[in-house]
N, C-alpha and C positions, 0 to 999 in steps of 0.2 A: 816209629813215626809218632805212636800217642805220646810218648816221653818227650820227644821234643817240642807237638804243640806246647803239652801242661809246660814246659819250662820256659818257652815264649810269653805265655801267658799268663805266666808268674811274674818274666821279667816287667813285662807289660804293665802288669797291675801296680808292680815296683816304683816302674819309671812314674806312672801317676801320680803315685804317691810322692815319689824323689825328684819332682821336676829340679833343672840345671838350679843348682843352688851357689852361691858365691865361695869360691877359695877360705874369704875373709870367714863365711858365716862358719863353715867348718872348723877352722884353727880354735876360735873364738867360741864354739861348743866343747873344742877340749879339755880348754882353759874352762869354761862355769863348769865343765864335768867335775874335773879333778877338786875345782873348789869347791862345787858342792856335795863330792865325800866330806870332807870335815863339818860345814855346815851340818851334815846329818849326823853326826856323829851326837850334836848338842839340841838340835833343832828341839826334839824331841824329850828331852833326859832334863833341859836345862830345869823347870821347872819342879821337878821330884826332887834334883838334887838340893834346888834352894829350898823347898819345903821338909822333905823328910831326912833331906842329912842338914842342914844349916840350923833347922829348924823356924823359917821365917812362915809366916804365916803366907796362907795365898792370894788375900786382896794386897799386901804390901808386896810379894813378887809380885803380883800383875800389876802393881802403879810402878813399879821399877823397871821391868820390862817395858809396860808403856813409855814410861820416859826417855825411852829412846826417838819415840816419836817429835817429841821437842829440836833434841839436835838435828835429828832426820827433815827435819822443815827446813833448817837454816842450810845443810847440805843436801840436798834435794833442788831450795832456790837455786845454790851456789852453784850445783852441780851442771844445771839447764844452762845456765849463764857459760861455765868453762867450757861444756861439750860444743855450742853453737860458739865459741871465738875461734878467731883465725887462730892468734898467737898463743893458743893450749889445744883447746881441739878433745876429742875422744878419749883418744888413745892417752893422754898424758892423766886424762880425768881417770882413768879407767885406772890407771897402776898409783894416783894421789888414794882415792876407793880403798884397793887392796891392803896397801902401806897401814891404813889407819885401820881398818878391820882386824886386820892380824895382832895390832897393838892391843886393840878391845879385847879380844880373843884370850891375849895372855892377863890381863886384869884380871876378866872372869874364871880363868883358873886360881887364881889367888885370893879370890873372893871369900871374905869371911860374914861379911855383916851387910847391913843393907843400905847402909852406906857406898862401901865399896861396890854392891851389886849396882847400884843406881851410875856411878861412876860409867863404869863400865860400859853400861846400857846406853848410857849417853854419847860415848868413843863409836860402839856401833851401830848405833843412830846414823850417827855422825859419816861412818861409812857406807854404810849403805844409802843414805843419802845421795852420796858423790855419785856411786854405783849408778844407780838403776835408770837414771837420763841417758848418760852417756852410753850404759850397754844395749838398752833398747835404741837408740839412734845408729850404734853402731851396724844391729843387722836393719833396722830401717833403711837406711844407708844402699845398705846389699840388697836389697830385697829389689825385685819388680811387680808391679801390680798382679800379674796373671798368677806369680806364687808364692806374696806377701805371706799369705798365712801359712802354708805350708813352711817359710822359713822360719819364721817366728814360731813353729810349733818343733822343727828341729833342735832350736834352742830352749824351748822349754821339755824336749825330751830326754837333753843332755843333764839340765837341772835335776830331773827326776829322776833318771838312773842314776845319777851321783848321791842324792838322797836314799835313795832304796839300800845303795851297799854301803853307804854310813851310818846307815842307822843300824843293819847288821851287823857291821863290824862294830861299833857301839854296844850293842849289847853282850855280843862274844868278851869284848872289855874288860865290861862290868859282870857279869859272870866269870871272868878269869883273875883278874886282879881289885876287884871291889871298887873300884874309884873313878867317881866324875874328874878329878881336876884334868886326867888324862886328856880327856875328850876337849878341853878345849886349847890342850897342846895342838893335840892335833888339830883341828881345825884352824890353828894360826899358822901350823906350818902347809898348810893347803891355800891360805891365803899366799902365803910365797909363793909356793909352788906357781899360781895362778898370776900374781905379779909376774915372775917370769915368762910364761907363754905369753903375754901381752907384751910385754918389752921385745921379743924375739921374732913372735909371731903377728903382732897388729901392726897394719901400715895407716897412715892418717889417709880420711876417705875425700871422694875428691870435690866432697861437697866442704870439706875445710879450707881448700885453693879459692874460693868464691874472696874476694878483694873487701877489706875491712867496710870502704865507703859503701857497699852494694848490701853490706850487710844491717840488717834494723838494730836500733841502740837496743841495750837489755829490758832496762828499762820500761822504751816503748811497748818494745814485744809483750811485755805480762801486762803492760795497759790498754791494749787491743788487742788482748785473749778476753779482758777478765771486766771492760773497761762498761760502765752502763751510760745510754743516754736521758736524763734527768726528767729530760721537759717532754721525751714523750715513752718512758720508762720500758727501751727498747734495748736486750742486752744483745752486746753483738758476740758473735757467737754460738749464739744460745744454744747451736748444735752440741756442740763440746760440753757448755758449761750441765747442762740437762743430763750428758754421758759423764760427766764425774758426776753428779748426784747420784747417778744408781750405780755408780762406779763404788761407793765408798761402802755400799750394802756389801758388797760383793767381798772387799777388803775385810771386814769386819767378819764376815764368812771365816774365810780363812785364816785368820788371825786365830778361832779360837778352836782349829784343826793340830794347830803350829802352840800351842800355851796351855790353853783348858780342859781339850779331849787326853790330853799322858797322863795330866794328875787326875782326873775323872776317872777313867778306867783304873788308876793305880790304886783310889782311894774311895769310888765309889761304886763301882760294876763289880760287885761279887762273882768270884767264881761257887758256885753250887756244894762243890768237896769239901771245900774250907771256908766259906765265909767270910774269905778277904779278898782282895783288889786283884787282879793282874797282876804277874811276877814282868819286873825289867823285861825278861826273854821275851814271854809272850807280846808285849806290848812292844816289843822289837820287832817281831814276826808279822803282827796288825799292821804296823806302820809300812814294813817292808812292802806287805801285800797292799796298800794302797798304792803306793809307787809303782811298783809294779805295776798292778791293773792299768794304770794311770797310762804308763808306757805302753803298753800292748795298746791301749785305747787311742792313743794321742793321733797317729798317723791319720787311723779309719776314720775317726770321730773327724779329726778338722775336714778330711777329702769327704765327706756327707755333706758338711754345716757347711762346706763351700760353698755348694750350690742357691745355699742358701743367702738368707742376710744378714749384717753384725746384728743386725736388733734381735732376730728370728733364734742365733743362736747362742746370744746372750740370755734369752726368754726361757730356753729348753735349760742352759745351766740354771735359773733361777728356780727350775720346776726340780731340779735334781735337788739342788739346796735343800727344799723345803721337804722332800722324800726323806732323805739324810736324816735331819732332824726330827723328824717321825720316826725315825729308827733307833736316832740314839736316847731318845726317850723311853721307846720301849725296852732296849736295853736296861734300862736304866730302873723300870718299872716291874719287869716281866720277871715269873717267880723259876723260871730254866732257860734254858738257852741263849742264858747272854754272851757267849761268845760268837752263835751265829747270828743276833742280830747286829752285833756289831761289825764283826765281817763284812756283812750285807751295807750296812751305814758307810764304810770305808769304801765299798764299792762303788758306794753312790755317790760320795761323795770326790772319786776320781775320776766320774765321767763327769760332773759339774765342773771341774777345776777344767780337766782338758776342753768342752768347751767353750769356757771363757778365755779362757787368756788368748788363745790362737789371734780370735777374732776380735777381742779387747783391744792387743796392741796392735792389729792390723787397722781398726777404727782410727785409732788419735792417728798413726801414719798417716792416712786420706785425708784427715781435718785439716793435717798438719800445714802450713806454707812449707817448700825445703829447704828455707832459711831461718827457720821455726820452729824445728824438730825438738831439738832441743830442748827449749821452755816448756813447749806440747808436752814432751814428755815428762819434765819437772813437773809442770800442775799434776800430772799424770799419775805420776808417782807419788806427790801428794797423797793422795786417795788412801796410798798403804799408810801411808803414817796417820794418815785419821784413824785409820783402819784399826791398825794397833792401838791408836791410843784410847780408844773408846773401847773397842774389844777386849786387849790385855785387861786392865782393872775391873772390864763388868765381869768378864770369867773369872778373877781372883775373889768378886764380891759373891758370886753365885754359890762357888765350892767353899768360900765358910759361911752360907745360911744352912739353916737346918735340910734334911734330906728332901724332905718334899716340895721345897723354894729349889733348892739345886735340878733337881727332875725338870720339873714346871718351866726351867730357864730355857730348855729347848721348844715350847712351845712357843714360845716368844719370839723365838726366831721365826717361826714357819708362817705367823700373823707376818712379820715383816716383809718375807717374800710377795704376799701379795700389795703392800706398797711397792715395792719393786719393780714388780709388774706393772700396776698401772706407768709409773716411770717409762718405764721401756715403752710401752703403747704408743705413751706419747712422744718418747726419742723417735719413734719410727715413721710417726707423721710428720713430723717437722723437718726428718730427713728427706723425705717424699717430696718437699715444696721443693 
């Protein structure tokens, strides 16, 4: 009898957690699963490879990496635009995405100079661009108010275990066969992969049947997100526009989880025995276990912050941030145990990610009109390419100043959380009117 209560009320706990999720939102986590193994394969590696095997220095990867933020603008706009047309729609944006990704993917394995890295960077710019409207509208699409965020956080838990075993199997690799260009094989043949379960598995959703006249010109739509009243300096919007302002801190966050912290640790975080950086392995193993945690976190962490509000639990990620950064400083500072405080830095910095995002893309959903999703989400996505483009080259300029400029560049960060913050205060009131 006690074995069956505790298994009811496990189920129980389960179902909370697992409310009725859409068909679509499942297939559609298997598909960003599988693509985001490859993606981890490079996420992480990409930046050691271009510095310590190509030998390019680190502010010119990180203006090259940035530069993907450039095309990422023009497909990003272009993206919002196809996902919200009758006559393309989601689904067609989604596998145009994949096609161009997988092409980027194979450049970067070819890459010798920073030419060709720049090249490159700009192809998956370019895709990810297309990307990130359409798949966020996609489970928007799916989703129902009561458990927007819970889907949205299914889908970013697919992301993360895909990341976790990419990035292991990446270092298994590189420990086996010495060589980055591998890793962005494989990641291009992940974008296939992922092209196909959308071709098979995505049906167009039924906010695409909506009749071309009923629908707002492209146009209008980014001029009545973004559009200001002159004569009495009143933006309309101003909900959203105020949520991308601290939207882009948040980007810029993570930008330099994904660029600055691989070659930091590799290059800058002694290990105690020997006097140099982190080996690939281990910095596979750190990276793995923030995924990780990330996942274990992601369910509990959104079913808490539910009860709460987008502002309330974008505030607590902003407060993780600045922990984080305090850690990898110390790391960075501290004369033993810099592996566990980075540990501890990765830890924290996984419960900052899962509570944003859930509740990030659950936000622009509500702002959104649902003939508007779309665009919403372009501006939206927006955010990450500021994100990167500011982030990538400041983390490339931080790791070639001297050691004590490089340390100091995390406390920089932790001042900006509390701009942040005030940000969000005041998103919270103006959403209260």
């Amino acid at each position: 009898m006690t074995f069956k209560l505790m298994k009811l009320a496990s189920q129980s706990q389960l179902s909370s957690w697992l409310p009725s999720i859409h068909p679509q939102v499942w297939i559609f986590a298997i598909g960003r699963f599988l693509s985001e193994v490859g993606t981890g394969c490079t996420l992480f590696y990409a930046p050691i490879f271009f510095v310590n095997q190509l030998g390019l220095s680190a502010t010119s990867v990180g203006v090259a990496l940035g530069s993907a933020s450039i095309s990422g603008v023009v497909g990003r706009i272009a993206g919002g635009f196809l996902a919200d047309s009758g006559h393309w729609g989601r689904r067609r944006t989604l596998l145009l995405a994949t096609a161009i990704s997988a092409i980027a993917s194979l450049v970067l394995a070819a890459t010798n100079n920073f030419t060709s890295l720049v090249i490159g960077s700009l192809i998956s710019g370019l895709g990810i661009g297309f990307y990130w409207p359409a798949a966020e509208a996609v489970v928007a699409d799916a989703s129902q108010i009561d458990n927007r965020r819970e889907t949205f956080a299914i889908a970013r838990l697919a992301d993360n275990l895909g990341l976790a075993i990419g990035i292991v199997l990446a270092g298994l690799l590189i420990a086996i066969i010495g060589s980055y260009r591998w890793l962005f094989v494989i990641d291009a043949i992940s974008f296939l992969v992922f092209f196909g379960v959308v071709y098979v598995g995505i049906i167009e959703t039924e906010q695409q049947q909506i009749e071309e006249s009923e629908k707002t010109e492209h146009f209008a739509s980014w001029m009545a997100v973004l559009s200001v009243d002159a004569k009495q300096l009143v933006v309309r919007h101003r909900r959203f526009l105020v949520y991308i302002a601290v939207n882009i801190f948040f980007t810029i966050y993570i930008s330099q989880i994904h660029s600055t912290l691989p070659l930091y640790f590799k290059n800058f975080v002694l290990v105690e025995s020997t006097a140099t950086g982190f080996t690939e392995t281990t910095i596979s193993g750190l990276f793995a276990w923030h995924l990780v945690f990330a996942i274990i976190c992601q369910l509990p962490v959104t079913s808490i912050l539910k009860r709460c509000s987008h502002t309330f639990a974008l505030t607590v990620s902003a407060i993780f941030w600045a922990i984080g950064f305090g850690l990898i400083w110390v790391s960075g500072t501290a004369t033993s145990h810099h592996l566990v405080w980075v540990i501890l830095a990765l830890g924290v910095f996984a419960v900052a990610i899962v509570s944003y995002t859930p509740s990030s893309a659950s936000l622009v959903t509500e702002l959104a009109p649902e003939n508007q999703r779309g665009v919403y989400f372009s501006i939206n996505a927006l955010c990450w390419a500021v994100g990167s483009f500011i982030g990538h080259p400041l983390g490339g300029w931080a790791l070639d100043q001297p050691q004590i400029i490089t340390n100091s560049y995390w406390l920089g960060f932790i001042l900006s959380v509390a701009i942040a913050l005030a940000i969000l205060q005041y998103l919270n009131r103006i959403l209260a009117d």
